[in-house]
C-alpha positions in Angstrom: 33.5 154.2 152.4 33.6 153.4 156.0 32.2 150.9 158.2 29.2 153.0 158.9 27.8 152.6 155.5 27.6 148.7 155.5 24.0 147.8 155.0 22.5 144.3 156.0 18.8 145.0 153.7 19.5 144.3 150.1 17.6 143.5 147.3 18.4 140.9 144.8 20.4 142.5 142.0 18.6 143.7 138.6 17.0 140.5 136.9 18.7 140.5 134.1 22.8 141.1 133.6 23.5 143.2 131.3 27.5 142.0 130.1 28.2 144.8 127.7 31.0 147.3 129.1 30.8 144.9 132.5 33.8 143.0 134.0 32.8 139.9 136.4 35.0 138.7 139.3 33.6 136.0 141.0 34.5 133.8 144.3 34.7 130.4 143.7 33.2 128.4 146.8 29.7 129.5 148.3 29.3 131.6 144.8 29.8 129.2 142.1 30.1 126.0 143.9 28.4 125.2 147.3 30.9 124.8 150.4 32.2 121.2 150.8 33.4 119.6 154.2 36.8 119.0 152.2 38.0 121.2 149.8 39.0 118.2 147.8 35.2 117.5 147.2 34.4 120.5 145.0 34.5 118.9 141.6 34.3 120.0 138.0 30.6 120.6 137.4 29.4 120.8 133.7 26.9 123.4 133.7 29.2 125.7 136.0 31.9 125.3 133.8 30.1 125.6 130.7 28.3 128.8 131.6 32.2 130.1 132.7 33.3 129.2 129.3 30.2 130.9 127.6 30.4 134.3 129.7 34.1 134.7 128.8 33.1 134.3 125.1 30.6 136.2 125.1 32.3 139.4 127.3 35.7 139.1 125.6 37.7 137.6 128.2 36.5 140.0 131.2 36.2 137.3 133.6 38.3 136.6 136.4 37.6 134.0 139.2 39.0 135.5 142.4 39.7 132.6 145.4 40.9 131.6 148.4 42.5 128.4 146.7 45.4 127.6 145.0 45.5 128.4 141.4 45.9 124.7 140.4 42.8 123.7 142.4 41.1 126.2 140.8 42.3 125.2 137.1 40.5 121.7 138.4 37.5 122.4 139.6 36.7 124.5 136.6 38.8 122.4 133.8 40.9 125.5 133.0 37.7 127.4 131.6 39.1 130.9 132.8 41.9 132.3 132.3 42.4 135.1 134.6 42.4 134.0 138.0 43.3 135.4 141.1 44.6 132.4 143.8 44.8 132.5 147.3 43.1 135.5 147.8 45.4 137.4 145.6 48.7 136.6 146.6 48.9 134.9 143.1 47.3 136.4 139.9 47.3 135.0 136.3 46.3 137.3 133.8 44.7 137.6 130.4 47.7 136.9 129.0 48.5 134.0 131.5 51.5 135.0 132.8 51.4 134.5 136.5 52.9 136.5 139.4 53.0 135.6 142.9 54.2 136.3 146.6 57.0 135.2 148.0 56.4 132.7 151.2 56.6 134.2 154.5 59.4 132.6 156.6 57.2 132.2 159.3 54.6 129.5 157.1 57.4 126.9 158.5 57.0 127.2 162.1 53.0 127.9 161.6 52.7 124.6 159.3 54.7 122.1 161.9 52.2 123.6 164.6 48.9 122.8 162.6 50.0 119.8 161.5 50.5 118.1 165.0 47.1 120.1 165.6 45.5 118.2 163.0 47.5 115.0 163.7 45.0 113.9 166.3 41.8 114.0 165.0 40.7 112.7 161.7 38.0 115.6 161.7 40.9 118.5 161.2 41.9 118.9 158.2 45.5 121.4 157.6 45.6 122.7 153.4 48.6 123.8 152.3 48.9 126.1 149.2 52.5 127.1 149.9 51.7 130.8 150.4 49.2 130.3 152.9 47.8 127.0 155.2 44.1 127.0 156.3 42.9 125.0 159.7 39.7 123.1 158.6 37.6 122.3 161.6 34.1 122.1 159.7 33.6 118.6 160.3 34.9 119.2 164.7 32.8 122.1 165.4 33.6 121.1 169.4 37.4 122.1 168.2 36.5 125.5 167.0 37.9 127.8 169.9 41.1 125.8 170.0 41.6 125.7 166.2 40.8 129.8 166.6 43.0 130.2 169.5 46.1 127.8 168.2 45.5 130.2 165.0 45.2 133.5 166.6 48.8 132.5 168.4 50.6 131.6 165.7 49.8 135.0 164.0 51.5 136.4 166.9 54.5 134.6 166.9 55.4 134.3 163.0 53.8 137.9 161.9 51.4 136.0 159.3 48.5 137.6 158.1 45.3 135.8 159.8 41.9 135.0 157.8 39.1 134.0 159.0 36.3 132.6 157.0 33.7 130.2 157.2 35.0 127.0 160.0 38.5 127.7 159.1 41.4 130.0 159.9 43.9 130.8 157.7 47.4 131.6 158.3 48.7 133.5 155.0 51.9 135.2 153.8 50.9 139.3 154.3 50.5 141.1 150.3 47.2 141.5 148.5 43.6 141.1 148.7 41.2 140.2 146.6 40.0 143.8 146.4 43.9 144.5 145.4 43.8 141.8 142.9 40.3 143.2 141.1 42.2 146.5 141.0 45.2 144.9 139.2 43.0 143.3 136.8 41.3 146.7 135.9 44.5 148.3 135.1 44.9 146.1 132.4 43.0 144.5 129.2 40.6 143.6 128.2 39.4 144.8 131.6 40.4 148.0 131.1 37.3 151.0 131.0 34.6 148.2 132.7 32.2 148.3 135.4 33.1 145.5 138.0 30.5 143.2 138.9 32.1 141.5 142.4 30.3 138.2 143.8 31.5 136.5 147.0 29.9 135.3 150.1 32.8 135.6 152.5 34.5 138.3 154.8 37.3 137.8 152.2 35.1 138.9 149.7 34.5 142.5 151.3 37.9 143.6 149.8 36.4 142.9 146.8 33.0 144.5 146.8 35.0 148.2 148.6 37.0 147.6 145.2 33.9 147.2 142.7 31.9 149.9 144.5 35.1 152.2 144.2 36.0 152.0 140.4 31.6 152.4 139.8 30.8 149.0 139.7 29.0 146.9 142.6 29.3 143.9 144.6 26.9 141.0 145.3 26.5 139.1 148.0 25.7 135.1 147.9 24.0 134.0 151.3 22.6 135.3 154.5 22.4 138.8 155.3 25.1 140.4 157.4 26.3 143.9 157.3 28.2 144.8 154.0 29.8 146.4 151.4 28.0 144.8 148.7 24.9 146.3 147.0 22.7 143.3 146.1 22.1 139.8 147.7 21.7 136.8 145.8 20.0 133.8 148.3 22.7 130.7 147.5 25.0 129.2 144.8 21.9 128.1 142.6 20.3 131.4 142.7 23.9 132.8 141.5 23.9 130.4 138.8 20.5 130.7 137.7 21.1 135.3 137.5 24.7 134.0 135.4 22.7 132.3 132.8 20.1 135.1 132.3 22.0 137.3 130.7 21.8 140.1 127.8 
């Protein structure tokens, strides 16, 4: 699949889901909870976490949340309700067995982190997160900042040979390895993913990885938001549209 054949017109994604022989990996902010100013103010919702809890009963464990954040943060938001999880984009993956296995940190994260943080030092509105393998430059709530926080981000990628990510108002500065799409096909080598269709939702560019992945091994992905050209096969309108298709299930 090339470039070419991203599509922007989708259609919402059958009405019901049917979880027998699927496998769901699911983004965690802007799919399961809405985006936050700070990522500190995602908090452990009870119907989220409950429905989490009640899909990975129901499909035998073949669940996986697949984020940007650290794996801890993760754990918190959704009160350690799933156990496969793959962190910071991939670069740190717990299994179905929960054995975790991670990236080493890229030497250059030490010059890149000194940088942001006298960046960030000046202006309450900046916000530097550090998840050890990777540091993300908030500028959500200083949308005057954006070019500088892009350009100070685009340089340090230069310098230090970190892997830059964009998303939504932040850049992020990450030690190079896997992807989310590399993560989904490391879950589907093993149980009890094993044989399944993947079912990828995200609403990120981070999340493309994913849906090339899921549309590769016969499965799909879905997008949660606007339109914008794609690699996923459905689009769901927002996080409580994405909630609502999760709990109509058969």
């Amino acid at each position: 699949m090339s470039i070419e054949d991203l599509t922007t017109g989708l259609e919402k994604p059958p009405a019901k889901l049917a979880l027998e022989g699927a496998a769901l990996f699911l983004d965690l902010d802007g799919t399961l909870a809405p985006i936050a100013e700070r990522p500190e103010a995602v908090r452990p919702d009870a119907r989220r976490n409950g429905l989490l809890a009640d899909l990975a009963r129901r499909m035998n464990g073949r669940i996986a949340v697949v984020s940007g954040r650290a794996l801890d943060d993760v754990d918190r938001i959704l009160e350690d309700r799933v156990t496969c999880v793959a962190a910071i984009h991939g670069l740190v993956r717990r299994d179905a067995r929960g054995v975790v296995g991670e990236a080493a940190p890229h030497p250059g994260l030490t010059a890149a982190r000194k940088a942001i943080a006298e960046f960030v030092a000046a202006d309450s509105r900046l916000l530097m997160e550090d998840k050890a393998l990777s540091l993300t430059l908030h500028y959500r709530l200083a949308p005057d900042r954006a070019q500088e926080a892009v350009d100070l981000a685009e340089r340090l990628a230069t310098l230090t040979g970190l892997t830059l990510q964009p998303g939504d108002m932040v850049m992020e500065l990450r030690t190079p390895g896997a992807s989310k799409g590399d993560a989904l096909r490391a879950f589907m080598r093993e149980p009890p993913f094993q044989g399944a269709r993947p079912i990828f939702l995200g609403d990120d560019m981070t999340d493309e990885h994913g849906f090339f992945a899921a549309r590769q091994l016969g499965g799909y992905g879905v997008l949660v938001g606007p339109p914008r050209r794609t690699a996923a096969s459905y689009r769901m309108e927002n996080v409580a549209a994405t909630l609502a298709w999760l709990e109509q299930t058969r």
